[in-house]
C-alpha positions in Angstrom: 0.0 0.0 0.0 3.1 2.2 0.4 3.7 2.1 -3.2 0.6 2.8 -4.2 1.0 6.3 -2.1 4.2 7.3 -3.6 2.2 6.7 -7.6 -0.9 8.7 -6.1 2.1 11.9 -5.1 3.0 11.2 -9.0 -0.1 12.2 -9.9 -1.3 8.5 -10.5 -3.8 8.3 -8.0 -6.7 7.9 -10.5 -5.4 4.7 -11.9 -5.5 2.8 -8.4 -9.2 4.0 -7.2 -12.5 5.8 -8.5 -12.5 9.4 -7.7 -15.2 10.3 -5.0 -17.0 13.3 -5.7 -14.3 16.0 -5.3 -14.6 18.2 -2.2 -14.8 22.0 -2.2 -11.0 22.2 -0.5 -8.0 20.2 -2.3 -8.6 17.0 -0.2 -9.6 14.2 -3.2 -10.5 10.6 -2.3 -10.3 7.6 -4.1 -12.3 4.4 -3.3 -9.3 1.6 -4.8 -10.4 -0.4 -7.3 -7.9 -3.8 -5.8 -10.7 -6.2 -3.4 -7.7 -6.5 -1.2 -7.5 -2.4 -0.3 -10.9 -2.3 0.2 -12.0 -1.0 3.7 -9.6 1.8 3.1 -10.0 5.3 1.1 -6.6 6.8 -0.7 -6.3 10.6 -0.1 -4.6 13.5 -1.5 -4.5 16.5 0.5 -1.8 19.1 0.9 -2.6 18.4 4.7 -2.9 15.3 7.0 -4.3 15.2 10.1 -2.4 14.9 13.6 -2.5 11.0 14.2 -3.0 12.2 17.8 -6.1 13.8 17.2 -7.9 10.4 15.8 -7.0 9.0 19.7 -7.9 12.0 21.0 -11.6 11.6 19.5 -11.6 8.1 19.9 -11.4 8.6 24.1 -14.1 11.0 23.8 -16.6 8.3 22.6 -16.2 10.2 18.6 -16.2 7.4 15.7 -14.0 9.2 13.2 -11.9 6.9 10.3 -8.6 5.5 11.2 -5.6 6.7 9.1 -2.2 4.6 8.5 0.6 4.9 6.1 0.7 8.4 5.3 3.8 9.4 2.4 4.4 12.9 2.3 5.9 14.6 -1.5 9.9 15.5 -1.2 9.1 19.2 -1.3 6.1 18.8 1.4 3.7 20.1 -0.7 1.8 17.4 -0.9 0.5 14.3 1.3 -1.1 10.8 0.3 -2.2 8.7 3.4 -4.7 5.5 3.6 -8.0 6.6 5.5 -10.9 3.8 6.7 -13.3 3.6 4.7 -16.5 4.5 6.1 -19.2 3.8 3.1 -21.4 6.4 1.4 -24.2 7.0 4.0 -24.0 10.4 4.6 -26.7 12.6 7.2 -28.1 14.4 3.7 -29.2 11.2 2.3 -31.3 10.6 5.4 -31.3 13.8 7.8 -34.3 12.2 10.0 -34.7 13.9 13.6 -33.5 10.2 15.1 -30.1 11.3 13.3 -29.6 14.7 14.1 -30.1 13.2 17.7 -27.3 11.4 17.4 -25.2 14.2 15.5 -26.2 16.6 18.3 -24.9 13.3 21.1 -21.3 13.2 18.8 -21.3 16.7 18.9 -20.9 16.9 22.9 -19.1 14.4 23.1 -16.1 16.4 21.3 -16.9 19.3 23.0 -16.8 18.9 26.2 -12.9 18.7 26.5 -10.2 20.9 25.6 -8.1 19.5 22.7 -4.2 18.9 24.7 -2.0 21.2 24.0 0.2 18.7 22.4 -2.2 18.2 19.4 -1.3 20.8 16.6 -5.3 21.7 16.1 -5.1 23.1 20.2 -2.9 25.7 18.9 -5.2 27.1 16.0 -8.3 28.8 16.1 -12.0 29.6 14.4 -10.8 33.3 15.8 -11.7 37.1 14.7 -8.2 37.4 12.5 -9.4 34.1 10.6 -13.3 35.1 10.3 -11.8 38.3 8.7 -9.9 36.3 6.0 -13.0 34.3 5.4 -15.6 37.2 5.0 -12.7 39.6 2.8 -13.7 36.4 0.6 -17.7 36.6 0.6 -17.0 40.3 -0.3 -14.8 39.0 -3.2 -17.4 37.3 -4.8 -20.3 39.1 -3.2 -22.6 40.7 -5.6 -22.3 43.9 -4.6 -19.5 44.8 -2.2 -19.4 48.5 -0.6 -17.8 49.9 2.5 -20.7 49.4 4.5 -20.7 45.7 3.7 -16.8 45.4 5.0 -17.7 47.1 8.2 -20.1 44.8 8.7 -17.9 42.0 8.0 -15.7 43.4 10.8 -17.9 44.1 13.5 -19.3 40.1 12.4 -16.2 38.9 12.5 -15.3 40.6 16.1 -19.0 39.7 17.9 -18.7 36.1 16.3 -15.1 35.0 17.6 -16.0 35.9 21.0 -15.5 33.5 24.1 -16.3 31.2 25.6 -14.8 28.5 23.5 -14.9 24.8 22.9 -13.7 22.2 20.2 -15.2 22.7 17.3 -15.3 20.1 14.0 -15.0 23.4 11.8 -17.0 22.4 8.9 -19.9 20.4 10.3 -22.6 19.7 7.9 -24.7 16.7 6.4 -22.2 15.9 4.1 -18.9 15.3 6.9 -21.4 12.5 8.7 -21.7 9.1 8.1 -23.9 7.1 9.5 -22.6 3.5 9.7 -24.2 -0.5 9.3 -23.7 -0.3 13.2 -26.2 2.0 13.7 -23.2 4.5 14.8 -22.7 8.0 13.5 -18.9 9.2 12.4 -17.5 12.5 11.6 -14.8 12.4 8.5 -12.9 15.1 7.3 -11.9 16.2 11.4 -8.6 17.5 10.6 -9.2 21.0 10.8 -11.3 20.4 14.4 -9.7 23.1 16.5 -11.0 25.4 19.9 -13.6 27.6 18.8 -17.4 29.7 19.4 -19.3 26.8 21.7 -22.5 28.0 19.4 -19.9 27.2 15.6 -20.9 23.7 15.0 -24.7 24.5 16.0 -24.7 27.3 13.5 -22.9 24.7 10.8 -25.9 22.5 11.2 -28.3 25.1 10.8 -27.3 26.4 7.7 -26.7 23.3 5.9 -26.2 24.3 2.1 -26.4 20.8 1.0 -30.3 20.2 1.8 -33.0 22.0 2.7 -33.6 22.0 6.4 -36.4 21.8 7.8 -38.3 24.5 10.6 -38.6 21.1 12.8 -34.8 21.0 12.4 -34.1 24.5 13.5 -36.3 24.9 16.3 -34.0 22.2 17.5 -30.8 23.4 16.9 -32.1 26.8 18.5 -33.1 24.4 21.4 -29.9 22.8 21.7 -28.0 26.4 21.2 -30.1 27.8 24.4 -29.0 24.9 26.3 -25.3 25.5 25.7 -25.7 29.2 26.6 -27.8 28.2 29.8 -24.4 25.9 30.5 -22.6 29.1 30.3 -24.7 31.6 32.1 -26.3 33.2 29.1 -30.0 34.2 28.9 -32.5 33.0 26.7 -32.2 36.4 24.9 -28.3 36.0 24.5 -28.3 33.1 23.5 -30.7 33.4 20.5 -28.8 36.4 19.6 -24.9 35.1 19.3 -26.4 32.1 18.0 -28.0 34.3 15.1 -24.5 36.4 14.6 -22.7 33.2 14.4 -24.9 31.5 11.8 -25.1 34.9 9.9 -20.7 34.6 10.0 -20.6 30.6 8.7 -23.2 31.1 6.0 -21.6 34.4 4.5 -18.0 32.4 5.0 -20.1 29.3 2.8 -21.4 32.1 -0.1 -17.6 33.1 -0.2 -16.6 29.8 -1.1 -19.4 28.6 -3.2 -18.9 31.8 -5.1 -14.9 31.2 -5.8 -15.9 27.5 -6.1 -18.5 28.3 -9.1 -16.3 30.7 -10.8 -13.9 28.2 -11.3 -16.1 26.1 -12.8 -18.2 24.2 -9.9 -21.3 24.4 -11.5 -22.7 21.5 -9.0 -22.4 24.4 -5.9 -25.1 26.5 -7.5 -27.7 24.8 -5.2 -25.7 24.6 -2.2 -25.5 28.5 -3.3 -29.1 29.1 -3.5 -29.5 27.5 -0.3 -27.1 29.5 1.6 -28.6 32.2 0.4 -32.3 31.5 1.7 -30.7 31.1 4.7 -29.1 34.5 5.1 -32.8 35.5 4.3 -33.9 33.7 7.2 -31.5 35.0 9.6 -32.1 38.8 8.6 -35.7 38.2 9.0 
């Protein structure tokens, strides 16, 4: 399987597995096409995650895909690594409230600890200088950018880094959870899980670009939002409001990307556009 790593860094990953559908990031899978590989996914990615954050997860109770054998390109620009294979079920072809129970369960589990500080991700941050870098991008492909959008941006970008902080997954959505044979639910793509908003992955969840979710959906992320700011002191009132500012700061961060993303030639991001778009609708109602 080493072999097979060093042909996918020579840019022959294509002839050893079926490309998944791409991701919005670099990060490409491929399911192999040997029977004897199978159970295992090869990626290419100009970043691997910290081994030590898959044992991290695992003692918090978080099912999240093994990695071995990872074979890094001589001028580091690029990785290949072997990750388990978890199948195809994703929480978009089946985002029933049973599942997002679970979701919200996996979702506590992970952050109810601080990352150690001798993981990389404990050392970065979803924080104000990073929010600025991801709404200079929304402006970049807004329709109409103007000064008073970019102070907005700031003053969003300030109000929605605030503390308290927990682990976050980063980019939690339908598509980044699996749902297993088991019966379990697993998180993929963890590697950019870092300390964060506690309200981030909530406000992930409820603006999903990649279905259309529900009012039943939302009344219980807004449920589930109140009780993490009751954990922390916060009123009801508070609550609803940072949870608003920080969905308002993920979905304009999502039109940013599916906006680069479609002028490059992503034509399959137009829905997930037009979604994120009804949701910034919803939120400035």
């Amino acid at each position: 399987m080493k072999e097979d790593l060093t042909r996918a860094l020579q840019g022959d990953a294509h002839k050893i597995g079926k490309l998944l559908t791409p991701e919005a990031g670099d990060r490409r899978y491929y399911r192999p096409f040997a029977p004897e590989k199978h159970g295992w996914l090869l990626v290419t990615s100009a970043q691997v995650p910290d081994p030590a954050l898959w044992k991290w997860l695992h003692q918090q109770k978080v099912r999240a895909p093994r990695i071995r054998e990872v074979c890094t390109r001589a001028d580091g620009a690029q990785t290949a690594y072997w990750v388990e294979d978890l199948g195809d079920m994703h929480f978009v072809h089946q985002p029933t409230l049973e599942h997002m129970e679970q979701v919200l369960e996996l979702r506590r589990n992970f952050s109810k600890s601080p990352i150690p500080l001798s993981i990389s991700n404990a050392r970065w941050a979803l924080d104000e200088t990073l929010f600025l870098k991801e709404l200079q991008i929304f402006q970049d492909y807004a329709d109409s950018a103007s000064g008073v959008l970019a102070k907005d941006c700031q003053a969003l970008a300030k109000s929605a880094s605030e503390k308290p902080w927990a682990p976050q997954h980063r980019d939690f959505h339908s598509r980044n959870l699996l749902f297993l044979e088991t019966g379990e639910v697993a998180c993929i793509d963890y590697q950019d899980l870092r300390p964060g908003p506690v309200l981030y992955d909530l406000a992930s969840l409820a603006t999903d670009a990649y279905y259309d979710v529900s009012e039943l959906f939302q009344k219980r992320l807004l449920r589930e939002a109140c009780e993490v700011g009751d954990a922390e002191g916060w009123s009801e009132e508070k609550s609803k409001e940072i949870f608003r500012v920080t969905q308002l700061q993920r979905v304009w961060k999502a039109l940013g990307t599916f906006g680069r993303l479609i002028q490059e030639g992503r034509t399959d991001y137009e829905e997930p556009q037009s979604r994120a778009r009804i949701h910034v609708t919803r939120i400035l109602s």
